[in-house]
N, C-alpha and C positions, 0 to 999 in steps of 0.2 A: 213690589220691586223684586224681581228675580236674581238668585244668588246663584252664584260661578264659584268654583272650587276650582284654582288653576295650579296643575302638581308639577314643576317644572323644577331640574336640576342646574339648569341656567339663568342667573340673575337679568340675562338680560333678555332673555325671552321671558320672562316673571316679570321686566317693567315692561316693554314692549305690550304684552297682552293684556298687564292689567290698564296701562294707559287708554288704549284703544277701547276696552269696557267699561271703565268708566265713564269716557266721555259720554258714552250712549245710556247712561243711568243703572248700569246695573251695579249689584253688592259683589264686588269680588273678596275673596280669602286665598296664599296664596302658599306653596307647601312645597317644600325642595325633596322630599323622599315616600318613598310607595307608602309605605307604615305608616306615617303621620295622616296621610291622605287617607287612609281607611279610620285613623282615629279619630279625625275631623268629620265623619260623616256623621255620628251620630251627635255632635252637639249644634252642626251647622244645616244640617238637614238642605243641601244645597240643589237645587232643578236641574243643575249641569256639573259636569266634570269637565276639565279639560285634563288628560292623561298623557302626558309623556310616555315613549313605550319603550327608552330607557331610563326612568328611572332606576334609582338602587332600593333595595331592599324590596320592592314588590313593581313591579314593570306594570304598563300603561294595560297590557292584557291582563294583567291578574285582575288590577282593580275593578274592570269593568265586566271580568267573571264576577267578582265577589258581590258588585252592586245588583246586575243582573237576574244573580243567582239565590242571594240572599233572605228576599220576599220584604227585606223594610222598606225598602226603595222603590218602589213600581214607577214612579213616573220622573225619575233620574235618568236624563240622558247621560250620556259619555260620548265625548268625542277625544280620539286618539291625535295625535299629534306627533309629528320625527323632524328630524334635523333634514337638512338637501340634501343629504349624503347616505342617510340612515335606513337600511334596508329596511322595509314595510310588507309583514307577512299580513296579504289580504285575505289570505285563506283562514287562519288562528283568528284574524277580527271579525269577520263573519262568523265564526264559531262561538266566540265567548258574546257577541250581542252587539258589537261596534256602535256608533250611530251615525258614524263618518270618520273624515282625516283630516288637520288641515295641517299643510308644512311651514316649517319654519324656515326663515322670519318670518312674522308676523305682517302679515298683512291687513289695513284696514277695512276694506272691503271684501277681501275670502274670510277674513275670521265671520265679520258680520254675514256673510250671507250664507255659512255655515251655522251661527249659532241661534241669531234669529229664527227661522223657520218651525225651527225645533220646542223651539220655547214658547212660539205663537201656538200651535198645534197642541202644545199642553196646557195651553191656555194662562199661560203665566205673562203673558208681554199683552198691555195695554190694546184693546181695539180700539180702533178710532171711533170717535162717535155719532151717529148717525141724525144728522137736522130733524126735525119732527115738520112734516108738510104743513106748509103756511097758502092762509086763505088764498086765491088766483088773484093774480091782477093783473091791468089791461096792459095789452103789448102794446110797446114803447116803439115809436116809429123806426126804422133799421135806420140804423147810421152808416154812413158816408162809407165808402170802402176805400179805404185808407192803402198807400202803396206800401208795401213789408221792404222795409229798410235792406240796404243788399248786405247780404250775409259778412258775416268778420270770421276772422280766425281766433278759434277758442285761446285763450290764453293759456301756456303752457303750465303745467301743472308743480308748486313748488317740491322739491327733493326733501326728502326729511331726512336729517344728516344723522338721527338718532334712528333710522332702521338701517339706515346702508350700513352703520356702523355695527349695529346688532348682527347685520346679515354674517359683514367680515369675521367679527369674529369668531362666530358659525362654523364657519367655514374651518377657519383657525384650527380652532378647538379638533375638530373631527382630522384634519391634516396630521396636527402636532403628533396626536396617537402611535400611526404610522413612523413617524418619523423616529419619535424617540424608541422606540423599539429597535429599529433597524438600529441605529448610533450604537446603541445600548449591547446591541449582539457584536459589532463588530470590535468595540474597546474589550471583552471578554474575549474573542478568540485573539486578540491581538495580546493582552496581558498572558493568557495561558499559553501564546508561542514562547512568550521572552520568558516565562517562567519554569518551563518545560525543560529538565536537565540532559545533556545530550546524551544520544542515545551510545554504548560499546560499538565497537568494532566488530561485525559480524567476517566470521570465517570465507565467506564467500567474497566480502572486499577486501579481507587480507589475501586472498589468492587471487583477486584482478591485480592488484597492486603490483603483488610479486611476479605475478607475468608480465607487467608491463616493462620492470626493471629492467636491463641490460643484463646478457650473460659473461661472463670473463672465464676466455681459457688460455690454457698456458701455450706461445706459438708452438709450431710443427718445427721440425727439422730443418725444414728447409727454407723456412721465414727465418728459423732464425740465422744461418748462414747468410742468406739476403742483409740481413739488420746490418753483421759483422761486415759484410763487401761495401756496406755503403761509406762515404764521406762523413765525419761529425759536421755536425750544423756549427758555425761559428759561435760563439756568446759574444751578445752584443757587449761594446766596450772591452774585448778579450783582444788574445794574440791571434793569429788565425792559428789553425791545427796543421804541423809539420805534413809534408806531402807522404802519401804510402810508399812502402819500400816495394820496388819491382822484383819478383823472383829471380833467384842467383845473384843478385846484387846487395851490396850493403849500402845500408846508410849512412852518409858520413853524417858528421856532427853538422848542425847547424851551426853559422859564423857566430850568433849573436848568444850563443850558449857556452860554457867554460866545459872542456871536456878532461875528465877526470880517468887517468888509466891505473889499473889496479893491477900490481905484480904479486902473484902469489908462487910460491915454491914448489917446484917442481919435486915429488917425490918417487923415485925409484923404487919399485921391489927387488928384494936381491933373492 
């Protein structure tokens, strides 16, 4: 039986892929960080990796340098693995030894026809086994050629509600990242507006200021004789203002006023 080491930082890419291997009989082990997955090598002695190339503490590239590179391991494949979203440097996997990709979610026929292969070639997955030739015997008259029933429509294939859902959250995960970062930036420059104490009054908008004001000068000559020629304006609820006196003439008293006359003494110089 052929052993799987499956290093995955997501639980549910971890049941996902161990479901799927087990079904098909192999030993899986199953490790959520780079380190642990290098420490499990030597007590699990495993024919395959499957490497996340993000995990934490040692990425899907390192491990499968370290396996590669090492000399314990020669006939340990590694296969890397990313998220739908997760950039994949083909160029670093070819470098450290790769032995393929498959993406996630998990599929049960790309994982299989990715890890299979690999495993038969190393000789670790079962060959089938070959009949051993049995004495001849006489040919059996042919039969009847029978008419091939008219074709049907394949039955639709049922939905597994536990990868769509592996997928979602997938996706999720990798979205959330982005999102909460951005939130995250704009509550910080929004806290550091309202905390930010105002700034003084620069000399250059006190002198817009002051030019915008209005200037006040004192009238000319001749405004202000204008002022004195004019009529007062009534005050509302008032008396109206006596009419002006014509030159050369006097004013008499108005009727509705008591007119006071004041005698004073006439003095001589002698």
């Amino acid at each position: 039986m052929s052993r799987i080491l499956l290093a995955d930082h997501s639980p549910h890419a971890q049941r996902m892929g161990e479901r799927i291997l087990r079904d098909e009989g192999f030993e899986v082990a199953t490790v959520t960080d780079g380190e642990t997955a290098v420490l499990r090598l030597k007590d699990l002695a495993p024919d395959m990796i499957l490497a996340d190339i993000s995990l934490p503490s040692r990425s899907g590239y390192e491990i499968c340098e370290y396996v590669k590179t090492c000399g314990k391991y020669p006939r340990t494949r590694v296969i890397l693995t990313a998220g739908p979203v997760t950039p994949y440097d083909e160029a670093r996997a070819q470098a450290v030894g790769a032995d393929g990709l498959v993406r996630k979610p998990f599929e049960a026929t790309l994982l299989l026809n990715a890890v299979q292969p690999l495993l038969e070639g190393s000789g670790k997955v079962a060959q089938p086994t070959v009949p051993s030739p049995a004495a001849p015997i006489a040919a059996a008259p042919p039969a009847p050629v029978a008419t091939p029933p008219a074709p049907f429509a394949e039955p639709p294939r049922p939905i597994d509600r536990e990868q769509v859902r592996a997928a979602v959250i997938l996706a999720l995960e990798a979205c959330m990242i982005n999102i909460i970062e951005n939130v995250t930036d704009k509550v910080v420059l929004t806290l550091e507006a309202e905390t930010r104490p105002a700034l003084p009054q620069t000399r250059a908008a006190a002198a817009g200021q002051a030019a915008k004001a209005p200037v006040l000068r004192p009238p000319s000559l001749t405004e202000a004789r204008a002022l004195e020629s004019q009529p007062a304006s009534p005050v509302p609820g008032g008396k109206p203002a006596p009419p002006a006196a014509t030159p050369g003439t006097e004013a008499g008293p108005q009727p509705d006023e008591p007119v006071v006359r004041i005698r004073t003494p006439l003095f001589r110089t002698l």
